[in-house]
Residue frames relative to the residue before (quaternion, step in Angstrom):
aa qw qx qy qz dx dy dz
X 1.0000 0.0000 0.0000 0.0000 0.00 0.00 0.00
X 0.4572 -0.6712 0.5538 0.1839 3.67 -1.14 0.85
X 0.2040 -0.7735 0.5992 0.0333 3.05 -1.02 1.29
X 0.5806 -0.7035 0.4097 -0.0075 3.24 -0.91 1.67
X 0.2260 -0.9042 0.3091 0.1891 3.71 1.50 1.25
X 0.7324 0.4812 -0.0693 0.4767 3.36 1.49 -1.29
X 0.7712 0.1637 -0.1499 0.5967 3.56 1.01 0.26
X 0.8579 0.2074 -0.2117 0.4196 3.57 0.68 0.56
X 0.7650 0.1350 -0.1488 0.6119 3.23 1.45 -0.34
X 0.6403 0.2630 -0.2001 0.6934 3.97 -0.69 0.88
X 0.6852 0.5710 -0.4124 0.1855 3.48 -0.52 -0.96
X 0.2114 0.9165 -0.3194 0.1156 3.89 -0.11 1.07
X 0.4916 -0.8013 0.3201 0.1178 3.71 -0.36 0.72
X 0.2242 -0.5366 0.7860 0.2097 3.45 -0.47 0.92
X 0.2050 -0.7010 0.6828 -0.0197 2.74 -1.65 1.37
X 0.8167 0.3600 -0.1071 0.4382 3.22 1.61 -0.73
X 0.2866 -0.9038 0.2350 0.2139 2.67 1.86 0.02
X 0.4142 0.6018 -0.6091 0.3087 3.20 0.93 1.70
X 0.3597 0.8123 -0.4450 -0.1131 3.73 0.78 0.41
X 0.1020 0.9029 -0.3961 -0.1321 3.61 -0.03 -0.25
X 0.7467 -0.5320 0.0864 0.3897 3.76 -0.84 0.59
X 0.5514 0.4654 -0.5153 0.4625 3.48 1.04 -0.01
X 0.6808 0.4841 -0.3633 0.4124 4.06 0.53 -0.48
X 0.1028 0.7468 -0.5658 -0.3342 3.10 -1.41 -0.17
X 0.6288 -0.4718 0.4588 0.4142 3.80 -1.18 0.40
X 0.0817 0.8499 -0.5205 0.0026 3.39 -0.42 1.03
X 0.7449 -0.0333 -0.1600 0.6468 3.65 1.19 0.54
X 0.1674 0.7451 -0.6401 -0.0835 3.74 -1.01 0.00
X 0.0915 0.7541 -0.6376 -0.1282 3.40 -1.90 -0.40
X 0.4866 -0.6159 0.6196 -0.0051 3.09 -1.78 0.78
X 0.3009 0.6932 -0.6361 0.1557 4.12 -0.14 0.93
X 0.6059 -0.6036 0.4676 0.2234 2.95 -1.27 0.80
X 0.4833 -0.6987 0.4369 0.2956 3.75 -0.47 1.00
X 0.1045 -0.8481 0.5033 0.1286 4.16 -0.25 1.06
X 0.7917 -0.4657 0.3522 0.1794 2.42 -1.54 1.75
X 0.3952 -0.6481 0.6008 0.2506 3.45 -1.85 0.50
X 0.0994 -0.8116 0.5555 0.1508 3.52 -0.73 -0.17
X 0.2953 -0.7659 0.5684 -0.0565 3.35 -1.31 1.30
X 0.0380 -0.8257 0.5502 0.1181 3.89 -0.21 0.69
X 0.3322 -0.7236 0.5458 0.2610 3.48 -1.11 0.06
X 0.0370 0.8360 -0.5307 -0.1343 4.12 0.09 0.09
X 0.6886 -0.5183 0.4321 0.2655 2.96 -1.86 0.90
X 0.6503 -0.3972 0.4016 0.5081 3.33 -1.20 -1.06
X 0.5973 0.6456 -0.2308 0.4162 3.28 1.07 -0.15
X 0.0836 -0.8057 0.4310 0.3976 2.81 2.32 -0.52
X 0.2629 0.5354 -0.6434 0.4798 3.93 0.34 1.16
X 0.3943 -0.7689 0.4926 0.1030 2.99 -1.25 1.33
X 0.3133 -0.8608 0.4007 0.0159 3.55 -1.08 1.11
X 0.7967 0.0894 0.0236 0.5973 3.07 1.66 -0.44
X 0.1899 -0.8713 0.4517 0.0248 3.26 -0.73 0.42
X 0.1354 -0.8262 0.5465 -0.0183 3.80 -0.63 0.97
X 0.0842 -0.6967 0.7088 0.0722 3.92 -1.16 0.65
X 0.0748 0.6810 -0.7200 0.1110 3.21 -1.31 0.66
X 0.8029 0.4138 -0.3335 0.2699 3.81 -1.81 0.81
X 0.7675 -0.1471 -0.2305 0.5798 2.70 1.74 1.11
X 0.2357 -0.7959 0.5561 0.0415 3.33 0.99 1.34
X 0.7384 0.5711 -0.2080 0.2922 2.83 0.07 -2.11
X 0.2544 -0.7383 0.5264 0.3363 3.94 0.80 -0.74
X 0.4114 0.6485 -0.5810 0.2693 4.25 1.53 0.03
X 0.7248 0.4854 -0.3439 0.3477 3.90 0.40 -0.97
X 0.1535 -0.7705 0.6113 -0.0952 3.07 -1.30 1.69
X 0.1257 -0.7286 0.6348 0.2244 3.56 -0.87 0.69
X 0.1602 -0.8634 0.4780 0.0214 3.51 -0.77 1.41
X 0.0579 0.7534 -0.6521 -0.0619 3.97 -0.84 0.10
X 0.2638 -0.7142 0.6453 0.0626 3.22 -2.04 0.71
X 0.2681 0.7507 -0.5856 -0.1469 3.63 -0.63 -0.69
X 0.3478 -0.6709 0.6526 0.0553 3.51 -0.78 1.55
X 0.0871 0.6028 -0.7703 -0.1890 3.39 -1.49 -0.24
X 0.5364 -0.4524 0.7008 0.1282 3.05 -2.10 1.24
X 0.3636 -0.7763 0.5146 -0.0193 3.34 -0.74 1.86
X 0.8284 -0.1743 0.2194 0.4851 2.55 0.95 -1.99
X 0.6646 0.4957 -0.2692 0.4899 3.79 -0.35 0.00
X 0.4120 -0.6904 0.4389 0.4012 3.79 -0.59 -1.34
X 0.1414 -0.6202 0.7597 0.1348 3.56 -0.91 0.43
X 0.5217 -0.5253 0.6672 -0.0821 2.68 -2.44 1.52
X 0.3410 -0.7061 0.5812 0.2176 3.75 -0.06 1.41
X 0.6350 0.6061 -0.3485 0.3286 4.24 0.60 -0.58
X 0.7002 0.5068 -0.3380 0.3723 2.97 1.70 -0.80
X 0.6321 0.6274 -0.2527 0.3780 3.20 1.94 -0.32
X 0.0130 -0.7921 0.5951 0.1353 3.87 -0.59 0.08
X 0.2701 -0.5740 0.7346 0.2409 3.50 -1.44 0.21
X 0.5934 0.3739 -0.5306 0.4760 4.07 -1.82 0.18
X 0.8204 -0.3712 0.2490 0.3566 3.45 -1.59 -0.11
X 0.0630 0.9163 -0.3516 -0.1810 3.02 -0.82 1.14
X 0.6821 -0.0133 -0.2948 0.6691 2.83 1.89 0.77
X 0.7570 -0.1033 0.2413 0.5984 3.70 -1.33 0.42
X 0.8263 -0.1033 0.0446 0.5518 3.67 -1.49 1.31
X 0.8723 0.1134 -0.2897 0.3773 4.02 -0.49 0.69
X 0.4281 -0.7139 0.5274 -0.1703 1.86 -1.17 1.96
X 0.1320 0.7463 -0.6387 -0.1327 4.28 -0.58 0.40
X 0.3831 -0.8344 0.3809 0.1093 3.21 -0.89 1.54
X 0.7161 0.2394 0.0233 0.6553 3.03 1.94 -0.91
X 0.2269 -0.7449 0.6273 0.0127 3.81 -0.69 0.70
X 0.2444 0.8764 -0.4085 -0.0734 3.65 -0.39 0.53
X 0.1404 0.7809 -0.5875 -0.1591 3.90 0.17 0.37
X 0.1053 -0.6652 0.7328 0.0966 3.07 -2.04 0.73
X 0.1039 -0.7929 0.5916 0.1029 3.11 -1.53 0.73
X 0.3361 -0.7724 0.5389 -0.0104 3.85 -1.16 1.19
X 0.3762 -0.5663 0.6234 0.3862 3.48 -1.33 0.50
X 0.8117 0.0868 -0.1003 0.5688 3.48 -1.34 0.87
X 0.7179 0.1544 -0.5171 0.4398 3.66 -0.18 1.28
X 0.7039 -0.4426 0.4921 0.2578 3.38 -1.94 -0.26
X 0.2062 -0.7501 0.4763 0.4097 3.82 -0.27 0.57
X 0.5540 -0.5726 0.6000 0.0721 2.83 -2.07 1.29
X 0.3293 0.7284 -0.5985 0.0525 3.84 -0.97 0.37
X 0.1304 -0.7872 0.5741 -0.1835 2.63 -0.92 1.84
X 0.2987 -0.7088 0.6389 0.0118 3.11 -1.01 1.39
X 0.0118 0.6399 -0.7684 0.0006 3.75 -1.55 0.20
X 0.1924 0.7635 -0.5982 0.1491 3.42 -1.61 0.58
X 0.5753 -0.5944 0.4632 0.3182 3.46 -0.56 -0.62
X 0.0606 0.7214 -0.6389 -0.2601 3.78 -0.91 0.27
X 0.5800 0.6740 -0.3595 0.2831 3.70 -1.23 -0.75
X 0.3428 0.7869 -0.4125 0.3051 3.84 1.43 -0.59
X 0.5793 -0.4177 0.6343 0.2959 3.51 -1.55 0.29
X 0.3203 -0.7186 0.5555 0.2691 3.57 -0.68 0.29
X 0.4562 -0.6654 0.5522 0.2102 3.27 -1.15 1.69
X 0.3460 -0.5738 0.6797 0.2985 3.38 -2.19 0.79
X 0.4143 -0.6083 0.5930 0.3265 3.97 -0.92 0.47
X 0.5402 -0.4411 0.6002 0.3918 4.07 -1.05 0.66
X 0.7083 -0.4344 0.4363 0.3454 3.54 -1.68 0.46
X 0.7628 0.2722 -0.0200 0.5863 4.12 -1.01 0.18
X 0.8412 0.2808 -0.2405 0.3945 4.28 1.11 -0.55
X 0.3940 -0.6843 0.4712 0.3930 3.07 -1.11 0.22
X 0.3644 -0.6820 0.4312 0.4648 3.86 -0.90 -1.05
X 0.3906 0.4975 -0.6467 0.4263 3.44 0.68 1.77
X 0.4090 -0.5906 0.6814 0.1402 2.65 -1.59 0.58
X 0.0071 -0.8963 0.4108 0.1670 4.02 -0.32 0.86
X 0.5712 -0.6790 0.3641 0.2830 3.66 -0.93 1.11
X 0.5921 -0.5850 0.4414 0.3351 3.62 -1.17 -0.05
X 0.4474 -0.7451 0.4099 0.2768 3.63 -0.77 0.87
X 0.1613 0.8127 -0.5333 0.1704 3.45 0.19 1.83
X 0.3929 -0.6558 0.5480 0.3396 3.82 -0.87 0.22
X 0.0845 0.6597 -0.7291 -0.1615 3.00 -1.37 0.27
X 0.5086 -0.6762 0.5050 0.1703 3.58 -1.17 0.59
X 0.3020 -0.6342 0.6503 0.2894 3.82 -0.88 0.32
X 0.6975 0.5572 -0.4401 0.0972 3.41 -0.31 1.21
X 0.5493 -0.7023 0.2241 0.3934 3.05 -0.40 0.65
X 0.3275 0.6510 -0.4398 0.5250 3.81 0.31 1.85
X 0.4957 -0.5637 0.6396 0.1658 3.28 -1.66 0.79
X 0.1812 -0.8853 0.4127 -0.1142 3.10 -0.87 2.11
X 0.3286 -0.7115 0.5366 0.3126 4.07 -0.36 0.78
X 0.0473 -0.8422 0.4957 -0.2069 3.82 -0.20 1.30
X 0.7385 -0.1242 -0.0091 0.6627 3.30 1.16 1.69
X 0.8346 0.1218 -0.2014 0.4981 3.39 1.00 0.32
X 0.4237 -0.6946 0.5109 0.2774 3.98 -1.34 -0.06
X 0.2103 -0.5883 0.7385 0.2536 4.16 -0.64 0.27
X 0.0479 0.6659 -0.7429 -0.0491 2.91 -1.38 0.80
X 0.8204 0.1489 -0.2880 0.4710 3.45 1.11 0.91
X 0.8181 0.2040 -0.1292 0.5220 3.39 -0.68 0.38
X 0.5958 -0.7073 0.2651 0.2731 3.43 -0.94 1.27
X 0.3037 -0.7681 0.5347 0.1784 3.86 -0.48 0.73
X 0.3075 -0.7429 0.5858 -0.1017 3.68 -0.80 1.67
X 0.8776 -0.1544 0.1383 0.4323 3.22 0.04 -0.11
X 0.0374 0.8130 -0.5769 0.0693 3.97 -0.47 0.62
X 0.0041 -0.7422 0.6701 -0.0103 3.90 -1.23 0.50
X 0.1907 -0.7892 0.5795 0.0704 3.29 -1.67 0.93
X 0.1009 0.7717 -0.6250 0.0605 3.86 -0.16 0.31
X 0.2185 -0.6247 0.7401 -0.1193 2.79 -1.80 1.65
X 0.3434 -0.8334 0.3719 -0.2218 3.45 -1.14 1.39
X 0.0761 0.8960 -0.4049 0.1660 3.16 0.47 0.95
X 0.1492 -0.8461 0.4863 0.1594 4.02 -0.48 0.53
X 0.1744 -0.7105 0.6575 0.1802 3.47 -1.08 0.93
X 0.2834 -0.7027 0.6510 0.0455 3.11 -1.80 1.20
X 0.0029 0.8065 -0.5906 0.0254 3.50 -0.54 0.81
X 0.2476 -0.7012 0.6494 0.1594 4.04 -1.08 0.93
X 0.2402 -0.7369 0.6133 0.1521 3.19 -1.21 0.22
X 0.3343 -0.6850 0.5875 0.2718 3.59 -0.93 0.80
X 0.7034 -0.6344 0.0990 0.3049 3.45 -1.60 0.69
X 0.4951 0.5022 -0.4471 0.5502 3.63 1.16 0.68
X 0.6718 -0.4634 0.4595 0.3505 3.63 0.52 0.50
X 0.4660 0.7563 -0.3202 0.3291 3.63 0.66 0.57
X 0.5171 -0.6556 0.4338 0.3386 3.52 -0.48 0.93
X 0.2797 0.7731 -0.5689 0.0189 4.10 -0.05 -0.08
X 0.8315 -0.0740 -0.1265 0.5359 3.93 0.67 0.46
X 0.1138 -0.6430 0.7457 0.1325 4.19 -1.04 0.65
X 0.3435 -0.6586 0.6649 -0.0786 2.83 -2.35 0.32
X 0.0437 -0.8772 0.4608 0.1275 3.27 -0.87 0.31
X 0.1317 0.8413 -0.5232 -0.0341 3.72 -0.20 0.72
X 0.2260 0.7480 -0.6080 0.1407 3.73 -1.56 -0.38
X 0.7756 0.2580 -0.3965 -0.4179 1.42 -1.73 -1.55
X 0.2235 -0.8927 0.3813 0.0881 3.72 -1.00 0.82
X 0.1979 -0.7667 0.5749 0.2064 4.21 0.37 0.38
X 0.0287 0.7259 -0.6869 -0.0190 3.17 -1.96 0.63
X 0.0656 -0.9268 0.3610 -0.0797 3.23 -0.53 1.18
X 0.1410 -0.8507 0.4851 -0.1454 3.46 0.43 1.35
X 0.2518 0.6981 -0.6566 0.1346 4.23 -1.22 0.91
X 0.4302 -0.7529 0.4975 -0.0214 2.63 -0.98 1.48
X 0.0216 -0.8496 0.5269 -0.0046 4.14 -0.49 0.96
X 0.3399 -0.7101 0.5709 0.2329 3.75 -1.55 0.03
X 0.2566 -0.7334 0.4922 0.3925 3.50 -0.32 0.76
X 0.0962 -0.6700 0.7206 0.1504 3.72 -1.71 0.51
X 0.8787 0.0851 0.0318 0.4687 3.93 -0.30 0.63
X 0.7545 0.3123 0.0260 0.5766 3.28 0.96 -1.84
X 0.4522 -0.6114 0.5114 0.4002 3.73 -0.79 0.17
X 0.2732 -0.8542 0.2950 0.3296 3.70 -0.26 -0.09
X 0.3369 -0.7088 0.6118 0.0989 3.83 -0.85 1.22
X 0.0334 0.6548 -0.7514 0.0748 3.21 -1.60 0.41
X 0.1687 -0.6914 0.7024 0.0067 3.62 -1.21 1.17
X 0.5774 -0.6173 0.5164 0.1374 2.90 -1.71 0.49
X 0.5568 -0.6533 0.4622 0.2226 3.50 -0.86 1.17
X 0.5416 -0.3874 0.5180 0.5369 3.89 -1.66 0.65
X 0.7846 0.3229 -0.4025 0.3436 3.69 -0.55 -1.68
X 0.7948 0.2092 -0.4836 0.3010 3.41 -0.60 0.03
X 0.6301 0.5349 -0.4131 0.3822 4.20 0.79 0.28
X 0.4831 0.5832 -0.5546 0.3449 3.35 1.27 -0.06
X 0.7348 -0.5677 0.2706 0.2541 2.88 -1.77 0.27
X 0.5907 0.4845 -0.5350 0.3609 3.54 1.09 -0.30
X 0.5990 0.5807 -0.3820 0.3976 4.14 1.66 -0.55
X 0.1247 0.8997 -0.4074 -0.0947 3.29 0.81 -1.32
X 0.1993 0.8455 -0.3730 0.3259 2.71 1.66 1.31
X 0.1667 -0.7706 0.6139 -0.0390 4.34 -0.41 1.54
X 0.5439 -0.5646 0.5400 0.3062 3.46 -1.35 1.11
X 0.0876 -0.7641 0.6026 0.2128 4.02 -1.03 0.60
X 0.8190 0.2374 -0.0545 0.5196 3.29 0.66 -0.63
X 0.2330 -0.8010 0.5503 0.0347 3.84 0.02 1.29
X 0.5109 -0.5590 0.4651 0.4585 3.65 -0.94 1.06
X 0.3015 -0.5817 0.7536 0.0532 3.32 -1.93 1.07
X 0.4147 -0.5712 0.5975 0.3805 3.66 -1.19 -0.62
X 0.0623 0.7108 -0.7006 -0.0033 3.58 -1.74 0.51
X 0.0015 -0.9379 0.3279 -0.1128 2.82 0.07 2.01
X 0.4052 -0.7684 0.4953 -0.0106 3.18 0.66 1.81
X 0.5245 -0.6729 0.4757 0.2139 3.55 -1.24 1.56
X 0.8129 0.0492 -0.0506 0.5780 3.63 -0.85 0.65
X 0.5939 0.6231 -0.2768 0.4271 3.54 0.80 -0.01
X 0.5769 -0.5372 0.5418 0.2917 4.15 -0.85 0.74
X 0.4773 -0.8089 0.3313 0.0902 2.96 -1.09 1.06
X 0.0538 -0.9259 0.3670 0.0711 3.80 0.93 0.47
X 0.1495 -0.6577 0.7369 0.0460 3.84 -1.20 0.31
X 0.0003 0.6954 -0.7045 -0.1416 2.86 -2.08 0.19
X 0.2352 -0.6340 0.7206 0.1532 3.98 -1.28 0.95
X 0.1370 0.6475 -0.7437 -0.0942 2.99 -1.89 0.40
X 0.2411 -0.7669 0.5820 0.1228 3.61 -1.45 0.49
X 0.2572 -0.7301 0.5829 0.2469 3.53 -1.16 -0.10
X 0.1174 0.7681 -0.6285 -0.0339 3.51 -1.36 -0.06
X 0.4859 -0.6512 0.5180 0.2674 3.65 -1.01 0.34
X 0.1122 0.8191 -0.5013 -0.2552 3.55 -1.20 0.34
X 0.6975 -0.6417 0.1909 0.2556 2.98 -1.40 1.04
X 0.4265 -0.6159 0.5074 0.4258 3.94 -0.75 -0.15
X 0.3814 -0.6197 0.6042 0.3247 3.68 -1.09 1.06
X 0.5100 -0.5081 0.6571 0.2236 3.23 -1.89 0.79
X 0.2004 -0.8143 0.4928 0.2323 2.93 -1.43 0.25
């Protein structure tokens, strides 16, 4: 039997609709957000009824993407997390980079939402720091420099929360968006030197204010290269409008 490339196998959705020709869309999906459920019991405390509520309607979708950057470079600034248009929302933003692979950046969120009001003077994005990342296939410094030992593998993720009320049947009737929060994590091999890594200008200015929590340690594995891991945090800011 022929398989139908474009509607059953391969076939996939920018949900968020940042693809563009250096990337490609290497997995996605689309599930319907599941309902809560409420019973009613007897005296017997056996149950007699039943109720759903929190997405009657079937509009609320919980959505994900993950693109890899083939080739060229993509600007984290051009990216945002919070609404990025009418009903979609990306709660999470994630790139990772690897020795020997392609960076990965996946996003996940929601579509179908209530359409968010922006705060006076804001919008409801939430905007990233101006970092490169490179289309190649290599472990990438992304907000920060090694100035020892050999860096393997590094990820950023930026964070954003949707709020949603419900009306009194358990109904969507308004979402939100607040936050925003970065986490930043790179991974190294010791050669000779233990290995250090500082933080970058863009991610300490002040709208990032983003401080190293956990300096590389050592995890020294029998017969085996020595290895560490740093990670940092920072806030991001809401765009003005």
């Amino acid at each position: 039997m022929s398989v139908d490339k474009a509607t059953s196998f391969g076939a996939l959705t920018d949900h968020f609709g940042i693809l563009t020709d250096a990337m490609k869309l290497v997995a996605s999906s689309k599930v319907p957000r599941a309902q809560n459920r409420a019973d009613a019991q007897d005296e017997n405390e056996d149950i007699v009824a039943s109720a759903y509520s929190g997405n009657s309607a079937g509009e609320i979708y919980e959505v994900s993407c993950t693109y890899a950057l083939k080739s060229g470079t993509l600007d984290l600034s051009s990216l945002f997390v919070g609404e990025l248009v009418a009903g979609t929302v990306a709660e999470s933003l994630a790139v990772a980079t690897a020795n020997g692979a392609w960076p990965q950046i996946t996003v996940s969120g929601f579509t179908g939402l209530e359409t968010i009001t922006a705060p006076t003077g804001k919008t409801n994005k939430f905007s990233l720091p101006a970092i490169t990342v490179n289309g190649v296939k290599q472990a990438q410094c992304m907000g920060f420099t090694v100035t020892t030992g050999k860096l393997t593998g590094s990820s950023i993720t930026f964070n954003c929360s949707m709020a949603e009320q419900l009306d009194g049947v358990g109904e969507p009737a308004a979402h939100g968006v607040s936050g925003g929060t970065g986490e930043l994590t790179a991974e190294f091999v010791r050669i000779e030197t233990a290995p250090a890594w500082a933080l970058a200008a863009v991610l300490t200015a002040a709208e990032f204010l983003a401080e190293v929590t956990q300096s590389p340690g050592a995890e020294e594995g029998q017969a085996a290269w020595h290895t560490a891991t740093g990670a940092a945090s920072f806030i991001v800011p809401r765009l003005s409008a």
